[in-house]
C-alpha positions as CSV (number, residue, x, y, z in Angstrom):
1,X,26.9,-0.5,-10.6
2,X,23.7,-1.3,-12.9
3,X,21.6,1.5,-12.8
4,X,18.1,1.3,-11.9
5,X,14.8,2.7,-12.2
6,X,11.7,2.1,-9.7
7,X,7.8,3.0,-10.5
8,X,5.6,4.0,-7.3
9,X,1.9,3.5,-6.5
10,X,-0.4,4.6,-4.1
11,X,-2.8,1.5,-2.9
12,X,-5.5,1.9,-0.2
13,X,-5.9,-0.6,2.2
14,X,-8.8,-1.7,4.8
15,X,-9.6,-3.6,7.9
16,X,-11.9,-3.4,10.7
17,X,-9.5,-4.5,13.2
18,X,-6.5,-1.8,12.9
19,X,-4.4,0.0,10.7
20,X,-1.1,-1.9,10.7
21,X,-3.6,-4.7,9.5
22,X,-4.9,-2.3,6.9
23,X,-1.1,-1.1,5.7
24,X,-0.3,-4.9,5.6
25,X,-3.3,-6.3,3.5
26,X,-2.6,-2.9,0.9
27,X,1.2,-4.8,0.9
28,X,-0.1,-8.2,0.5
29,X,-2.4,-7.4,-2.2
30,X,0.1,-5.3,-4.1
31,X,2.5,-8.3,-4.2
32,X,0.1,-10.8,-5.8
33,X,0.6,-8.8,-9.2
34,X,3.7,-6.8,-9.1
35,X,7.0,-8.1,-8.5
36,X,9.9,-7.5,-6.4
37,X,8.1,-5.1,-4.7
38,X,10.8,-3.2,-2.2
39,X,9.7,-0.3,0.0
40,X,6.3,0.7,1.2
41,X,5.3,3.8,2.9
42,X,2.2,4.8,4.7
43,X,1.6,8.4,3.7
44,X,-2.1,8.8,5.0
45,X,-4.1,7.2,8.0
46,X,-7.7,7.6,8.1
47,X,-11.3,5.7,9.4
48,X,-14.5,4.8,7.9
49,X,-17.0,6.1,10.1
50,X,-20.9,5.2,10.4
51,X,-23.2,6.6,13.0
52,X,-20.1,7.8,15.0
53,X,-18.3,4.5,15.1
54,X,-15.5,3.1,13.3
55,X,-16.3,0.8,10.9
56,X,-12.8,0.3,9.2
57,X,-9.4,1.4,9.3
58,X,-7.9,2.6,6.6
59,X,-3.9,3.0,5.2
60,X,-3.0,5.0,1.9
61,X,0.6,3.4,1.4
62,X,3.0,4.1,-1.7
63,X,4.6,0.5,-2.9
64,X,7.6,1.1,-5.4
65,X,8.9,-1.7,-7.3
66,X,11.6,-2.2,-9.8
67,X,10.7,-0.7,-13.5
68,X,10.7,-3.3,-16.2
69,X,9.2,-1.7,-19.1
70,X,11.6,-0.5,-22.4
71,X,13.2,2.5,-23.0
């Protein structure tokens, strides 16, 4: 078996309708620039508040993807 190493990042993602649709447009954005991206995990819920309302939801997710660099 090929051994293999994977790099993790935290991205924060927004939306004022809910926070699956925040977790998904943190995914979606992390895929337009890194590639074969493979597990995601929500680690931190959390709103945007203003004058006592919710104005967005937001999802702190950790993306790993498969390490390319040398050495």
């Amino acid at each position: 078996m090929v051994e293999s190493v994977y790099k993790i990042i935290e991205v924060v993602g927004t939306s004022t309708e809910s926070w699956e649709k925040a977790a998904k447009a943190a995914v979606d954005r992390a895929g337009k620039t890194l590639r074969d991206l493979r597990v995601a995990e929500i680690v931190q819920l959390d709103m945007q508040l203003k004058n006592g309302k919710v104005e967005a939801y937001r999802a702190k997710v950790k993306v790993s993807f498969k390490f390319e660099g040398k050495g």
